[in-house]
N, C-alpha and C positions, 0 to 999 in steps of 0.2 A: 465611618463606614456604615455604620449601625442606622445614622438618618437616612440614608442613599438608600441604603436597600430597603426599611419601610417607605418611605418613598416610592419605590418602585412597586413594592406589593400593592399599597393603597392603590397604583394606577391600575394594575394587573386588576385585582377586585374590582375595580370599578369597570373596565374592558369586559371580565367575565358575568356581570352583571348585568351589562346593556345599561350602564349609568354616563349620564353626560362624560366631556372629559375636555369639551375645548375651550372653557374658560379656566382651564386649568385644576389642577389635584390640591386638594389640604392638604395641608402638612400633619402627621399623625401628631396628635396632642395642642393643635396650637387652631387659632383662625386662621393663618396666612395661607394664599393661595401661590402654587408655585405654578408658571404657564406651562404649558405643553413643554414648549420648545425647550424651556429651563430643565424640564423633566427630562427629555430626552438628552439634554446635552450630560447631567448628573448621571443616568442609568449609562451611558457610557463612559463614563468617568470611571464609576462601581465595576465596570466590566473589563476596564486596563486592568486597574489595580489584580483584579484575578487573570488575566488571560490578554495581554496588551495585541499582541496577534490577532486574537478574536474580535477584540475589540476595533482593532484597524479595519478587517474584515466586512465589519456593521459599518462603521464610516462608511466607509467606499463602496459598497454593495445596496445601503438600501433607500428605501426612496421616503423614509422618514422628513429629511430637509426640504425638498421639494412637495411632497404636502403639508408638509408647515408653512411654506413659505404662501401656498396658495388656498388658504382654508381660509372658509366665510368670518 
């Protein structure tokens, strides 16, 4: 749970910074690059585990897939 959600801060700080983000986010501690889309499927993963409701919610409602699916 603990890499998911650095994970997600790392993406969150990089969003509130105006820092790239589409060849994807570091992994806190390590070189590896995790892609966008990896990230977003793990931040909802993170987001069952507290609130599966919620997380259905974000599924279904937002248009995250759909511009991943179509980014340069």
């Amino acid at each position: 749970m603990h890499k998911r959600a650095a994970l997600f801060q790392r993406l969150r700080n990089r969003v509130a910074h105006h820092e790239p983000i589409l060849n994807g986010i570091q992994t806190p501690g390590s070189n590896t690059i995790v892609s966008l889309s990896d990230v977003w499927k793990q931040s909802l993963e993170l987001l069952g585990w507290m609130s599966p409701d919620l997380a259905n919610l974000h599924r279904s409602h937002s248009s995250m897939p759909e511009i991943l699916n179509h980014r340069p």
